[in-house]
N, CA, C and O atoms as a Tinker XYZ file with bonds, in Angstrom:
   520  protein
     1  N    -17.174000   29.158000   97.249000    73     2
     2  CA   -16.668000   30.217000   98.103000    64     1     3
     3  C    -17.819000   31.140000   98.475000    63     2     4     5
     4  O    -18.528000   31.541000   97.553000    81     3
     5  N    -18.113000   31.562000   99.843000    73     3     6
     6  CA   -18.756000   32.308000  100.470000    64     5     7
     7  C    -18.820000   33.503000  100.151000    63     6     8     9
     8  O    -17.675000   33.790000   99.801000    81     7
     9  N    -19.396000   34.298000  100.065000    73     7    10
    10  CA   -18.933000   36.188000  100.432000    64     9    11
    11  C    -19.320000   36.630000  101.920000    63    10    12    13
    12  O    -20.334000   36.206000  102.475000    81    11
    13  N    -18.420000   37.521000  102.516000    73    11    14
    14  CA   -18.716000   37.758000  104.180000    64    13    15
    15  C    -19.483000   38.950000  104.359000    63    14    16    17
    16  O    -19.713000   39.447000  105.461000    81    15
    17  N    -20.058000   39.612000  102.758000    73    15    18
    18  CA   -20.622000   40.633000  103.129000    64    17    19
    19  C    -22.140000   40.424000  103.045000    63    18    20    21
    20  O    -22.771000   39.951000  102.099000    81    19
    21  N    -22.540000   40.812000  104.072000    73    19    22
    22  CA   -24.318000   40.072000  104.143000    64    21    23
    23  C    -25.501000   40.443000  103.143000    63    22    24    25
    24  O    -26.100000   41.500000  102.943000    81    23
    25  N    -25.570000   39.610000  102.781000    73    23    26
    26  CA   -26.711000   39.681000  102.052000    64    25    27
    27  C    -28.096000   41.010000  101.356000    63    26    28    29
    28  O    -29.126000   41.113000  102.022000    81    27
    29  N    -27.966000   41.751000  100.262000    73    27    30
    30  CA   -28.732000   42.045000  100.678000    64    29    31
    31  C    -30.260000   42.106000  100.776000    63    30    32    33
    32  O    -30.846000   41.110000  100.352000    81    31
    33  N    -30.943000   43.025000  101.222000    73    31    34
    34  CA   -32.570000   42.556000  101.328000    64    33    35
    35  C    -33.360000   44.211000  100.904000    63    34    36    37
    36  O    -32.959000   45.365000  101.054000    81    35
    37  N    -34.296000   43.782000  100.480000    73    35    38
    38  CA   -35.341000   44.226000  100.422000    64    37    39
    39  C    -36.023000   45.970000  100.914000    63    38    40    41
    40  O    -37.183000   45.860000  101.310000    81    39
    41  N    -35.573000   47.238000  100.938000    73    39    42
    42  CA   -35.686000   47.898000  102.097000    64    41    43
    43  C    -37.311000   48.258000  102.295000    63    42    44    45
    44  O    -37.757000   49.082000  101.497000    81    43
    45  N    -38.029000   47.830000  103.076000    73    43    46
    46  CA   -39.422000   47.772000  103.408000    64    45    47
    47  C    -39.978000   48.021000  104.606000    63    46    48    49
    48  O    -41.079000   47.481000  104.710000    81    47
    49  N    -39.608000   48.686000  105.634000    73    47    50
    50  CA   -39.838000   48.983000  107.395000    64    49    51
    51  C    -38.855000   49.743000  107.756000    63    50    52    53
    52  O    -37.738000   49.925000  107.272000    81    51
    53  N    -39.599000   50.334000  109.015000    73    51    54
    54  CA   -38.873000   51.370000  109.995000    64    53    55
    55  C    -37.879000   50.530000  110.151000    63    54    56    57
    56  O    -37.035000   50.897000  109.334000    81    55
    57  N    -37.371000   49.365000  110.880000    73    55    58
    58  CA   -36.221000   48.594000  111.423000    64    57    59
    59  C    -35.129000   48.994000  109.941000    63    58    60    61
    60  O    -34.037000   49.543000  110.082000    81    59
    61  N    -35.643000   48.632000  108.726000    73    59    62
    62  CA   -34.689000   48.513000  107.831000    64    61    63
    63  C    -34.143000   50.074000  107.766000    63    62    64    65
    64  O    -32.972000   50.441000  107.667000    81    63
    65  N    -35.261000   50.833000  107.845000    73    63    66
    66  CA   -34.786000   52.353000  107.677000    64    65    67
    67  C    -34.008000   52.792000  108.828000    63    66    68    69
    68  O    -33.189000   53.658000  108.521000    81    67
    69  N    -34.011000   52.381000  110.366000    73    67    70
    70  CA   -33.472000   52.149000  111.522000    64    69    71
    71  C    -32.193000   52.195000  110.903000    63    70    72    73
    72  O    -31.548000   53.219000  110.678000    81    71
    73  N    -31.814000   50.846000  110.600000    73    71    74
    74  CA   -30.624000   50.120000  110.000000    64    73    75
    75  C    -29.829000   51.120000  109.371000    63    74    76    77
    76  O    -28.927000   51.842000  109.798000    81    75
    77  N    -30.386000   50.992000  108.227000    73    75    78
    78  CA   -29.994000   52.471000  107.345000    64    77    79
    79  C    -29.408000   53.661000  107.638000    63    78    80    81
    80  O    -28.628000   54.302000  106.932000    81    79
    81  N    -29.886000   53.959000  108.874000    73    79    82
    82  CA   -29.625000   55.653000  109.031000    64    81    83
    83  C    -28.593000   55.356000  110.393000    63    82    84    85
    84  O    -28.210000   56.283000  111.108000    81    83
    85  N    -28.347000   54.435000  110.546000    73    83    86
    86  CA   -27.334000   54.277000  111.707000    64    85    87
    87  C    -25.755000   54.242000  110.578000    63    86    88    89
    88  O    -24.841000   55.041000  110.375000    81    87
    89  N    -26.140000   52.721000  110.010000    73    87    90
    90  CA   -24.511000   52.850000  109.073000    64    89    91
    91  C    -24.207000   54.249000  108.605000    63    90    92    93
    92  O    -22.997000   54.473000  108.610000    81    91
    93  N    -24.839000   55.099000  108.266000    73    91    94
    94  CA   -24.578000   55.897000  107.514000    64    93    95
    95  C    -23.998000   57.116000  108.352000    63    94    96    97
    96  O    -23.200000   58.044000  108.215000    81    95
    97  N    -24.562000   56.763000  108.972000    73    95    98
    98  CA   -24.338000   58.372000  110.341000    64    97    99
    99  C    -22.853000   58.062000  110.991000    63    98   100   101
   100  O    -21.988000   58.919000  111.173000    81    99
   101  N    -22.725000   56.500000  111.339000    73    99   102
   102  CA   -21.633000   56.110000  111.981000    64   101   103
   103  C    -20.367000   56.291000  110.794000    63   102   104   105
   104  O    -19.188000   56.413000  111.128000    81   103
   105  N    -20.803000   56.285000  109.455000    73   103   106
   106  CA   -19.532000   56.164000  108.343000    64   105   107
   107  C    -19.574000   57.724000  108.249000    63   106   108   109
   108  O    -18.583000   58.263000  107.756000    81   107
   109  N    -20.873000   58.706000  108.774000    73   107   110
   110  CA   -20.038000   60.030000  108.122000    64   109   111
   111  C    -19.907000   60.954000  109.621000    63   110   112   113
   112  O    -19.696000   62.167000  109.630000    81   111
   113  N    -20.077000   60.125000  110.831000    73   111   114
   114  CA   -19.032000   61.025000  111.997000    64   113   115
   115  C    -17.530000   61.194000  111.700000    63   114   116   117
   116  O    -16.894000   62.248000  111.724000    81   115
   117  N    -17.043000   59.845000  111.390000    73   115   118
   118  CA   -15.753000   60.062000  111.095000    64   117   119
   119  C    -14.943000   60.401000  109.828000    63   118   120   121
   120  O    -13.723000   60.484000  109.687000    81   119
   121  N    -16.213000   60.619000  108.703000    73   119   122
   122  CA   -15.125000   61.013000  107.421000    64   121   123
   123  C    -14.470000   61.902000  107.567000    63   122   124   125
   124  O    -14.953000   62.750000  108.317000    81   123
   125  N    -13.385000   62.146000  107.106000    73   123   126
   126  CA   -12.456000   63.717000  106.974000    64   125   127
   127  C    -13.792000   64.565000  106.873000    63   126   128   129
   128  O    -14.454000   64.730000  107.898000    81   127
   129  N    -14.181000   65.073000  105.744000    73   127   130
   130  CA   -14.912000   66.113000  105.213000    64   129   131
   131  C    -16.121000   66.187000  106.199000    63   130   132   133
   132  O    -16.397000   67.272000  106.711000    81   131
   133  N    -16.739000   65.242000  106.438000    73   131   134
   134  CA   -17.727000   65.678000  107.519000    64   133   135
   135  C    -18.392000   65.356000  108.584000    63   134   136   137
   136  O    -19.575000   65.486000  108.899000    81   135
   137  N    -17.287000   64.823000  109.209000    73   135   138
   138  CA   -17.001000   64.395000  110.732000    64   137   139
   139  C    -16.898000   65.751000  111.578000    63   138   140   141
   140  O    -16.799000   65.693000  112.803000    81   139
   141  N    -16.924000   66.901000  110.936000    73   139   142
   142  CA   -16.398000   68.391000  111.584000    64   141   143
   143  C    -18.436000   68.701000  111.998000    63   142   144   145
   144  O    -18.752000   68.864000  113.176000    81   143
   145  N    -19.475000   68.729000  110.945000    73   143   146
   146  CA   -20.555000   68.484000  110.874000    64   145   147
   147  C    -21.440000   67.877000  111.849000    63   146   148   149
   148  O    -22.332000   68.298000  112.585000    81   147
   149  N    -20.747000   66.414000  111.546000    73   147   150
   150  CA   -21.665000   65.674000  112.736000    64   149   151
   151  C    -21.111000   65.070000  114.059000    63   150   152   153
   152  O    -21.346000   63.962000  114.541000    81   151
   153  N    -20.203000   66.214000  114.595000    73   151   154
   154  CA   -19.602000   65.868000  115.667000    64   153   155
   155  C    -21.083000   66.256000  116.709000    63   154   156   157
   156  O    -21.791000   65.548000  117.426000    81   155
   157  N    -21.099000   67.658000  116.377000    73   155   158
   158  CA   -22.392000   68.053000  117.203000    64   157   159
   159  C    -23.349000   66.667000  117.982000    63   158   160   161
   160  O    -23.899000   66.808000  119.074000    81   159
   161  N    -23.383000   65.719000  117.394000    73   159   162
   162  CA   -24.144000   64.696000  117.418000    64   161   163
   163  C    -23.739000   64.063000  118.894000    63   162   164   165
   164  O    -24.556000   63.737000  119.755000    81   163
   165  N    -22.541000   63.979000  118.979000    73   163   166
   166  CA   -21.706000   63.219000  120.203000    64   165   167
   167  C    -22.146000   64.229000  121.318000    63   166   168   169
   168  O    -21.772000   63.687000  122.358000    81   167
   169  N    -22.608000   65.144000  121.565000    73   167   170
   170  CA   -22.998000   66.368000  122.634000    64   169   171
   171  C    -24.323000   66.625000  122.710000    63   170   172   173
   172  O    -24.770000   67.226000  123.687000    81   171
   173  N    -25.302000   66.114000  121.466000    73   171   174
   174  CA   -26.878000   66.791000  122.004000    64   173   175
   175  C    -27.699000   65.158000  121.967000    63   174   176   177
   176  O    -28.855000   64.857000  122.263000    81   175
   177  N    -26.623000   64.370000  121.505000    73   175   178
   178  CA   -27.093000   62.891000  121.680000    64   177   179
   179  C    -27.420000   61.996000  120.277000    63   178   180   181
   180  O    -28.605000   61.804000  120.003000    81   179
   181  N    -26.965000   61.760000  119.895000    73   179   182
   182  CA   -27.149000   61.055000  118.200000    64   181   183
   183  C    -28.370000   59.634000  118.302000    63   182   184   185
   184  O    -28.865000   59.345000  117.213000    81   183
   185  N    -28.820000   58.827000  119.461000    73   183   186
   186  CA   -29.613000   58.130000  119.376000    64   185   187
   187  C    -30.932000   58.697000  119.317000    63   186   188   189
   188  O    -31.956000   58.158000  118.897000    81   187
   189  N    -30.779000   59.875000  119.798000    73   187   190
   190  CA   -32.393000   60.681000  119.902000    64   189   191
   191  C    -32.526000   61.416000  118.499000    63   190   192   193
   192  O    -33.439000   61.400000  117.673000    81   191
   193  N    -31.335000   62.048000  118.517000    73   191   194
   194  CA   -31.615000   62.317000  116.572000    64   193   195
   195  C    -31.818000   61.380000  115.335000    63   194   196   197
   196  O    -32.169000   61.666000  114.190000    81   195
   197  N    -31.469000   60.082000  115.945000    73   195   198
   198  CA   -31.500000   59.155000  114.645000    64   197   199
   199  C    -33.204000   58.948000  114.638000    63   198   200   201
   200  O    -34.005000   58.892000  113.704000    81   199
   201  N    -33.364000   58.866000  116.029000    73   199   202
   202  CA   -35.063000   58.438000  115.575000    64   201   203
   203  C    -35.816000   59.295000  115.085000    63   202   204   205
   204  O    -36.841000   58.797000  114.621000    81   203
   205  N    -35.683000   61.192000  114.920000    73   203   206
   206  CA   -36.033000   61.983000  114.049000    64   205   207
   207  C    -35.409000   61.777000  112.945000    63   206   208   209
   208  O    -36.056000   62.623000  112.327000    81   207
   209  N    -34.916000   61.495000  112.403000    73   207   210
   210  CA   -33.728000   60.928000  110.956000    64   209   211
   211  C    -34.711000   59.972000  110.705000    63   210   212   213
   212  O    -35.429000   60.113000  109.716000    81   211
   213  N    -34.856000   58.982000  111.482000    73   211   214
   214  CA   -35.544000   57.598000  110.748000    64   213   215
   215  C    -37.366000   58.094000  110.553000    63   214   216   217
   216  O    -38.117000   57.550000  109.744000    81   215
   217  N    -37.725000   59.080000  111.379000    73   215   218
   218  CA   -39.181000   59.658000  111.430000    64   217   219
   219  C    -39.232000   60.096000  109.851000    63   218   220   221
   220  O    -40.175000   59.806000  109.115000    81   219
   221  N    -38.155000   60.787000  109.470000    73   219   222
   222  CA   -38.292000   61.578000  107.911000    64   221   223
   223  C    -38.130000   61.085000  106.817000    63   222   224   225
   224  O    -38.735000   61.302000  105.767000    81   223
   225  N    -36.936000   60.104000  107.140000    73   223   226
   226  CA   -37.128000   59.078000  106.327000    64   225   227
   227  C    -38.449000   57.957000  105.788000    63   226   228   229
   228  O    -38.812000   57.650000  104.652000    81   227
   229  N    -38.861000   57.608000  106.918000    73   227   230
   230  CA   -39.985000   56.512000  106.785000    64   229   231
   231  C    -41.067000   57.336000  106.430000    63   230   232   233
   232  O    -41.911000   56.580000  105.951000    81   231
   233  N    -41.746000   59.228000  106.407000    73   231   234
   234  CA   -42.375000   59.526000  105.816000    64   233   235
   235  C    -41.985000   59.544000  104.034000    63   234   236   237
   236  O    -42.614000   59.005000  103.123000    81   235
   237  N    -40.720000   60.372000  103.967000    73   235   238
   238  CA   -40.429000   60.297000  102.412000    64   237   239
   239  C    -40.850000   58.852000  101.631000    63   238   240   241
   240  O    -41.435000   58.689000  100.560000    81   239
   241  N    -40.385000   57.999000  102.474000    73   239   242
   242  CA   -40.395000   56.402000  102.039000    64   241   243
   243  C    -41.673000   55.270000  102.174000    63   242   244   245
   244  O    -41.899000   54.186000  101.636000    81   243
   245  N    -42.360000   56.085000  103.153000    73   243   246
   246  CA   -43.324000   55.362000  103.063000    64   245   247
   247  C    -44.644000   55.874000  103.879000    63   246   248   249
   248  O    -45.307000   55.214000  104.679000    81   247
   249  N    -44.846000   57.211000  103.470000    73   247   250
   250  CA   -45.704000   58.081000  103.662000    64   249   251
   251  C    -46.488000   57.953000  104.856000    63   250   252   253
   252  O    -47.717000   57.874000  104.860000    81   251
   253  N    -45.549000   57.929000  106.147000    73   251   254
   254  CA   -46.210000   58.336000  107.095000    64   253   255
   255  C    -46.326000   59.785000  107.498000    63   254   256   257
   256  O    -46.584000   60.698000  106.715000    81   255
   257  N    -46.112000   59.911000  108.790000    73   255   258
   258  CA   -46.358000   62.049000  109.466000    64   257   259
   259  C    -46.063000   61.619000  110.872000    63   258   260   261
   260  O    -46.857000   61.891000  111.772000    81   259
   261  N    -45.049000   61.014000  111.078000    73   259   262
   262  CA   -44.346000   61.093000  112.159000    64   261   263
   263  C    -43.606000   62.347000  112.363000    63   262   264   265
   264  O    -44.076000   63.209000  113.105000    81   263
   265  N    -42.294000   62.542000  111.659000    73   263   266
   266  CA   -41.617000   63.325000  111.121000    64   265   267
   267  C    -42.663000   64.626000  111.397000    63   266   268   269
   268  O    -43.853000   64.731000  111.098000    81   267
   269  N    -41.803000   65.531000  112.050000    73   267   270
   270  CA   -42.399000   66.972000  112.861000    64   269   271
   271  C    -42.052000   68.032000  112.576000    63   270   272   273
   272  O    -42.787000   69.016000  112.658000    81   271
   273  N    -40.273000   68.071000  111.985000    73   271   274
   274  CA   -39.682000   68.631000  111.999000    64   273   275
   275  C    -39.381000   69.759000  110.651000    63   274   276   277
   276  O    -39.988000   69.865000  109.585000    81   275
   277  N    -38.297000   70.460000  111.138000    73   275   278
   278  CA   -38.165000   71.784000  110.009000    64   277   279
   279  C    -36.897000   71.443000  108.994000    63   278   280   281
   280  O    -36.048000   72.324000  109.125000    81   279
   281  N    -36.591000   70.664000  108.238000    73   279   282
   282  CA   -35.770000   70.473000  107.290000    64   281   283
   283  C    -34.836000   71.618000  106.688000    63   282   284   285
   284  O    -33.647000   71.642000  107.005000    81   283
   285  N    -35.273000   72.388000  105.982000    73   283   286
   286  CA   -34.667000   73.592000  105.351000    64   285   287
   287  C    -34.199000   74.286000  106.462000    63   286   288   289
   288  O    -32.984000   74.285000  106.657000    81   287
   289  N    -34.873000   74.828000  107.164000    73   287   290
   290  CA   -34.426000   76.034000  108.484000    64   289   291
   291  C    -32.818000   75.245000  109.270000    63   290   292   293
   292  O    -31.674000   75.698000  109.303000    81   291
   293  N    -33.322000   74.072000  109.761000    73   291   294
   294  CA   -32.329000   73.361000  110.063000    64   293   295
   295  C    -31.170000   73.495000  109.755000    63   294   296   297
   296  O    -30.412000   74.110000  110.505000    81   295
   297  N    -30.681000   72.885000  108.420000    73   295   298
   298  CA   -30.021000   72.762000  107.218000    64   297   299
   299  C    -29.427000   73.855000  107.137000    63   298   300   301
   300  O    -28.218000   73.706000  106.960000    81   299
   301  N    -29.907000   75.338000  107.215000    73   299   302
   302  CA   -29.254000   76.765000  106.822000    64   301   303
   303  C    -28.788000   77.330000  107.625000    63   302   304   305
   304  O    -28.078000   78.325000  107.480000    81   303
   305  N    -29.387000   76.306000  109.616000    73   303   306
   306  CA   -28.420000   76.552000  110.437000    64   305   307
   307  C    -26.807000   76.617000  110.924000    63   306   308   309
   308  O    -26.061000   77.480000  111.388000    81   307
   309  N    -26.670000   74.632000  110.394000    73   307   310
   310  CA   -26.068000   74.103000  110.066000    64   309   311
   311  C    -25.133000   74.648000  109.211000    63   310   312   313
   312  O    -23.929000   74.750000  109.445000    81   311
   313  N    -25.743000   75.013000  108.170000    73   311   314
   314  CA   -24.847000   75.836000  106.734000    64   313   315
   315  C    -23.721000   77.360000  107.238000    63   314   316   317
   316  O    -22.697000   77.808000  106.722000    81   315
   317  N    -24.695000   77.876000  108.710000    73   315   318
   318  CA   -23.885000   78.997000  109.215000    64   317   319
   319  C    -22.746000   78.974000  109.984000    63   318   320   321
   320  O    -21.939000   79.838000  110.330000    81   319
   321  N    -22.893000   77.458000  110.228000    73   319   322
   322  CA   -22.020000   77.164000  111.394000    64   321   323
   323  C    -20.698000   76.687000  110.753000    63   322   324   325
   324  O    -19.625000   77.262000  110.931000    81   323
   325  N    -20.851000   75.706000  110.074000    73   323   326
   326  CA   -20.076000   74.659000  109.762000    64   325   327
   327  C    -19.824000   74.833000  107.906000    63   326   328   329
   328  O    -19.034000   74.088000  107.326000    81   327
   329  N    -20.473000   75.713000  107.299000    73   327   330
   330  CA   -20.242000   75.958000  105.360000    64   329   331
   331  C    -20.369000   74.735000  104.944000    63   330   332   333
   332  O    -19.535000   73.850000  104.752000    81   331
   333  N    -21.958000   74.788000  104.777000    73   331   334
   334  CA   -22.310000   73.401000  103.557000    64   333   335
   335  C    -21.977000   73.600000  102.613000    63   334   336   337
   336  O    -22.686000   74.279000  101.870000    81   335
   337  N    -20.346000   72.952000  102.043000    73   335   338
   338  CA   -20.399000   73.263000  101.090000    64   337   339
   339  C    -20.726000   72.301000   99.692000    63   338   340   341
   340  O    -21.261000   71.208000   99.878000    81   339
   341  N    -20.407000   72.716000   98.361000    73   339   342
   342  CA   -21.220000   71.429000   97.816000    64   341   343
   343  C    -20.029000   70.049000   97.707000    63   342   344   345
   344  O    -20.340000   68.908000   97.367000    81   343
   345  N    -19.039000   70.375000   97.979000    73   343   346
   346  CA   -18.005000   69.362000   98.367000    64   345   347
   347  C    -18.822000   68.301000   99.327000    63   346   348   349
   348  O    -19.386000   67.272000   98.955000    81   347
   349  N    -18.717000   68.920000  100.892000    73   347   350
   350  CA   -19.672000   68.319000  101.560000    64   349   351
   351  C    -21.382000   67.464000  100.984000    63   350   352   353
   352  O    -21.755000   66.313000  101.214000    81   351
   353  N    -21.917000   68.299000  100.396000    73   351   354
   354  CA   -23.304000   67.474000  100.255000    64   353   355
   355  C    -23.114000   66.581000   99.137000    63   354   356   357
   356  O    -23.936000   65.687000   98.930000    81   355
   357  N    -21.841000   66.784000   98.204000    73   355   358
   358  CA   -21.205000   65.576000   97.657000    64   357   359
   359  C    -21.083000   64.191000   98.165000    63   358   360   361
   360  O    -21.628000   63.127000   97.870000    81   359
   361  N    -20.139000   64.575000   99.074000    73   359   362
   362  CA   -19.744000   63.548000   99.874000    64   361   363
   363  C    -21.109000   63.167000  101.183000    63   362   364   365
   364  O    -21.001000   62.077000  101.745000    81   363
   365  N    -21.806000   63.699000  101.419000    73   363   366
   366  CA   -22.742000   63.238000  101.733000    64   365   367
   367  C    -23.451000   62.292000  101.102000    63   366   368   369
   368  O    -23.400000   61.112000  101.450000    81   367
   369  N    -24.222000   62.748000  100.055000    73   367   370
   370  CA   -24.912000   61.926000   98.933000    64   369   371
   371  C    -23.868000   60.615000   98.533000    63   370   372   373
   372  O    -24.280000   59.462000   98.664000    81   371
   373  N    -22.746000   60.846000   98.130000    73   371   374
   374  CA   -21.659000   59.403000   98.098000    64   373   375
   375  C    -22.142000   58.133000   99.095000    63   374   376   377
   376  O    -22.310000   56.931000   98.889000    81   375
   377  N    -22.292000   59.057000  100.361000    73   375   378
   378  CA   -21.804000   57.913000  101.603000    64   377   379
   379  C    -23.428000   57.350000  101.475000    63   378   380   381
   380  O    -23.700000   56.151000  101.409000    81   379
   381  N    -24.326000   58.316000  101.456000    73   379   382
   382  CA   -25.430000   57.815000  101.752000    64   381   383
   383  C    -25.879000   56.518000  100.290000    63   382   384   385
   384  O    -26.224000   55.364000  100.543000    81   383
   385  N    -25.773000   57.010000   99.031000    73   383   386
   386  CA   -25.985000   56.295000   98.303000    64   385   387
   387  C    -25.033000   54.539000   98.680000    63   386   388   389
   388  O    -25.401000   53.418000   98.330000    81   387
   389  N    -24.026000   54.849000   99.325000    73   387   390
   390  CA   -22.996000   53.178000   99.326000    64   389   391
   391  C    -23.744000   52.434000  100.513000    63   390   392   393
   392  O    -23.870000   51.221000  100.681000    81   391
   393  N    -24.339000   53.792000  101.518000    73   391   394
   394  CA   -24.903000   52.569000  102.642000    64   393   395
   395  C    -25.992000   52.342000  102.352000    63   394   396   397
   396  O    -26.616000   51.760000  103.239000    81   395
   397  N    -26.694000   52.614000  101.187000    73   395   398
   398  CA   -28.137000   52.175000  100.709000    64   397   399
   399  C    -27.270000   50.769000   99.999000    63   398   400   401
   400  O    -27.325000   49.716000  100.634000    81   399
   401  N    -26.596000   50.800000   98.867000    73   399   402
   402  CA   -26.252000   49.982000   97.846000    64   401   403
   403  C    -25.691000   48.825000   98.900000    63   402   404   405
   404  O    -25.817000   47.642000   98.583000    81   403
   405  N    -25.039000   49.210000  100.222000    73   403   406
   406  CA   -24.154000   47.785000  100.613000    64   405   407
   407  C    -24.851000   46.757000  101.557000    63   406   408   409
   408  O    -24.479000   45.675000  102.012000    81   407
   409  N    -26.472000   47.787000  101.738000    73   407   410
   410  CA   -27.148000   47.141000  102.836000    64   409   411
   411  C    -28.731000   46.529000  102.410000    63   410   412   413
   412  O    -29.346000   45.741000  103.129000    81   411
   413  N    -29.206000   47.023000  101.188000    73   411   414
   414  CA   -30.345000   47.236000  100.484000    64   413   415
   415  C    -30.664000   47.014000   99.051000    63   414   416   417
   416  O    -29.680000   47.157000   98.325000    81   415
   417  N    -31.993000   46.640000   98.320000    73   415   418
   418  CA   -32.376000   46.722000   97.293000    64   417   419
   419  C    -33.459000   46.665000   97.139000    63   418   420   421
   420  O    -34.212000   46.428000   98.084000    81   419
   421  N    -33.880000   46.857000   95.946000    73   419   422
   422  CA   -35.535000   46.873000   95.288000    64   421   423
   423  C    -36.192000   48.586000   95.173000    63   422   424   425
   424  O    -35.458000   49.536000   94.901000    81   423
   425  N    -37.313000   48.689000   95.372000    73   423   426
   426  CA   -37.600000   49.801000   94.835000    64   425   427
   427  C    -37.470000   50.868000   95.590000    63   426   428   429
   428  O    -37.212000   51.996000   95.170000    81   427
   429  N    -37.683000   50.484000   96.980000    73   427   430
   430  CA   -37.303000   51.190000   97.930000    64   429   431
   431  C    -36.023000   52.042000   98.048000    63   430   432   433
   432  O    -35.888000   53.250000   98.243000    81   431
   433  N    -34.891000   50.801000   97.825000    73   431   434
   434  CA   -34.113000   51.296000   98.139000    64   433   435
   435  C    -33.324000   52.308000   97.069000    63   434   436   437
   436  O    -32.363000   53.064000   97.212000    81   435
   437  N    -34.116000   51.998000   96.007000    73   435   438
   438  CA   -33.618000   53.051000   94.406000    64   437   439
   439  C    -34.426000   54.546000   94.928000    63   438   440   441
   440  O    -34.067000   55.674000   94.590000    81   439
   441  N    -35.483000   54.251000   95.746000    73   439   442
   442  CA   -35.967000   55.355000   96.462000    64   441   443
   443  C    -35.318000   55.887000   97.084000    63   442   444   445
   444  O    -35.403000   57.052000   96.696000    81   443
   445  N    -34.695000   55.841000   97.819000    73   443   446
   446  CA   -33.958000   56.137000   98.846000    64   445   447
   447  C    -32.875000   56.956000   98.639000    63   446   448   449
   448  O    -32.403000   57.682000   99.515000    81   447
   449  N    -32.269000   56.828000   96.989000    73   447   450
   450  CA   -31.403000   57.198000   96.796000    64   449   451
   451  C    -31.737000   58.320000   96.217000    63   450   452   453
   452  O    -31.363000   59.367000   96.747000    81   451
   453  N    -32.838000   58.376000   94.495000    73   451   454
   454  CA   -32.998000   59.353000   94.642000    64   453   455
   455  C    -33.539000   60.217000   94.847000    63   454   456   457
   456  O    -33.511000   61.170000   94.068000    81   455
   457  N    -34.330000   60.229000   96.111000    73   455   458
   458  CA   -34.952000   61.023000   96.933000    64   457   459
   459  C    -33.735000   62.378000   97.679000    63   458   460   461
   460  O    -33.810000   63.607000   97.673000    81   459
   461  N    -32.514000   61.257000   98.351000    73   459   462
   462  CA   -31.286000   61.957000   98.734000    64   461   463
   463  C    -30.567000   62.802000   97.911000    63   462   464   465
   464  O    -29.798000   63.700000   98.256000    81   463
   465  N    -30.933000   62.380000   96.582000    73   463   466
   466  CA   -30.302000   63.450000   95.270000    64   465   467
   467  C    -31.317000   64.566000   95.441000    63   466   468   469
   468  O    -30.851000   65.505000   96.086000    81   467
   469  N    -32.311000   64.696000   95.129000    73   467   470
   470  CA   -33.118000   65.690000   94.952000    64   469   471
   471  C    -32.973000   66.673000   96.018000    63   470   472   473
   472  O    -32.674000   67.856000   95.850000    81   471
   473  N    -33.299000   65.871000   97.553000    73   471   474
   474  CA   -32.861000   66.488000   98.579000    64   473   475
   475  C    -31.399000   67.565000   98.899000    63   474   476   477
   476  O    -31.268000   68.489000   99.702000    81   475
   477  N    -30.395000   66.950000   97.854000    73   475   478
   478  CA   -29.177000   67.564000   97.844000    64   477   479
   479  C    -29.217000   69.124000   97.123000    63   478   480   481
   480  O    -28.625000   70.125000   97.527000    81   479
   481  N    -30.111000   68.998000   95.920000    73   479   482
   482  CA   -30.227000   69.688000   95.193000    64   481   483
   483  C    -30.862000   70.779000   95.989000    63   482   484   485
   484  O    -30.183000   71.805000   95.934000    81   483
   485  N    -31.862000   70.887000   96.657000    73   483   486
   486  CA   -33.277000   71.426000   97.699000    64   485   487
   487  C    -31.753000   72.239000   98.504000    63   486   488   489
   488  O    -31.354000   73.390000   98.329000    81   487
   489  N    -31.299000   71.408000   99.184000    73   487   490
   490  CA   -30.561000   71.956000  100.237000    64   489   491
   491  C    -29.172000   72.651000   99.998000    63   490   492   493
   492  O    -28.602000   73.489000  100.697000    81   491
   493  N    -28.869000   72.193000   99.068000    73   491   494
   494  CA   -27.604000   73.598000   98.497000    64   493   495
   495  C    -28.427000   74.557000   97.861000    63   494   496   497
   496  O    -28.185000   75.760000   97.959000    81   495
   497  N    -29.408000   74.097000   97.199000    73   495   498
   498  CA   -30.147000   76.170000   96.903000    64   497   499
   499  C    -31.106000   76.518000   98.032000    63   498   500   501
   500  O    -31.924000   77.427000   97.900000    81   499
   501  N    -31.006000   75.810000   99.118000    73   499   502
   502  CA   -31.480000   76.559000  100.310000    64   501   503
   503  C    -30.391000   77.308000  101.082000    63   502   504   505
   504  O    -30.585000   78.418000  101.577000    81   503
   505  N    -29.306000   76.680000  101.154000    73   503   506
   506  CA   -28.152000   76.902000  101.910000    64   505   507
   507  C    -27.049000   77.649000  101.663000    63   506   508   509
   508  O    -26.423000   78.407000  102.403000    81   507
   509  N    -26.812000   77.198000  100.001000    73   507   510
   510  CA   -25.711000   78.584000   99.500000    64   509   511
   511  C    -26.596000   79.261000   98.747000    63   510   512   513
   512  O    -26.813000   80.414000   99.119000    81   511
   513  N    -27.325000   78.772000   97.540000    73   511   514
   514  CA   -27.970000   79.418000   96.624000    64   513   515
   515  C    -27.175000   78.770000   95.074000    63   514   516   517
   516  O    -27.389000   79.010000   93.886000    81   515
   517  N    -26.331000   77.989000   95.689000    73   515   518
   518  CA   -25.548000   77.069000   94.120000    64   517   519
   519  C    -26.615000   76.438000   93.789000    63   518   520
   520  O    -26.612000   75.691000   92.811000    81   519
């Protein structure tokens, strides 16, 4: 007997990190909890943000300086608008850790994950101060 869920591989390149940051974005437009978040996305254009998404990623991951951008400032924008709360960066970190685990492996991709933990941590004591 087969399994229909594909295989997974290796995470090692922009394409894979590409990959990556699409499932994940597409599974958390529509979650309950924070589909309210990344609606914004559907109005200032989500293909042009993913390739800053995949820019920050592929530095964390594999130390380039593409990636231009202001992380924290961002984030506390975000936090004014919409209340990051830690429910939310919960369920953030959830979704992101399952589309690493359902699409990825090896060292990278244990990278990947907890890089996104730490990051969680960074950005709720940037954002509330929890």
């Amino acid at each position: 007997m087969t399994s229909s869920r594909p295989r997974r591989t290796e995470l090692s390149s922009r394409a894979d990190i590409d990959r990556l940051v699409r499932v994940f974005y597409e599974r958390a437009m529509v979650d309950p909890l924070l589909a309210p978040v990344f609606e914004v996305l559907a109005i200032v254009g989500l293909d042009e943000h993913l390739v800053v998404v995949g820019d920050f990623w592929e530095q964390i991951l594999f130390r380039t300086t593409r990636y231009q951008g202001a992380f924290i400032p961002v984030h506390r924008a975000l936090h004014g608008k919409y209340d990051l709360t830690p429910e939310r960066f919960e369920r953030w970190r959830v979704l992101w850790h399952e589309s690493v685990d359902e699409l990825f492996t090896g060292v990278d991709a244990s990278r990947a994950k907890s890089k996104a933990d730490t990051m969680v941590v960074a950005l709720r004591r940037a954002t509330t101060g929890a």
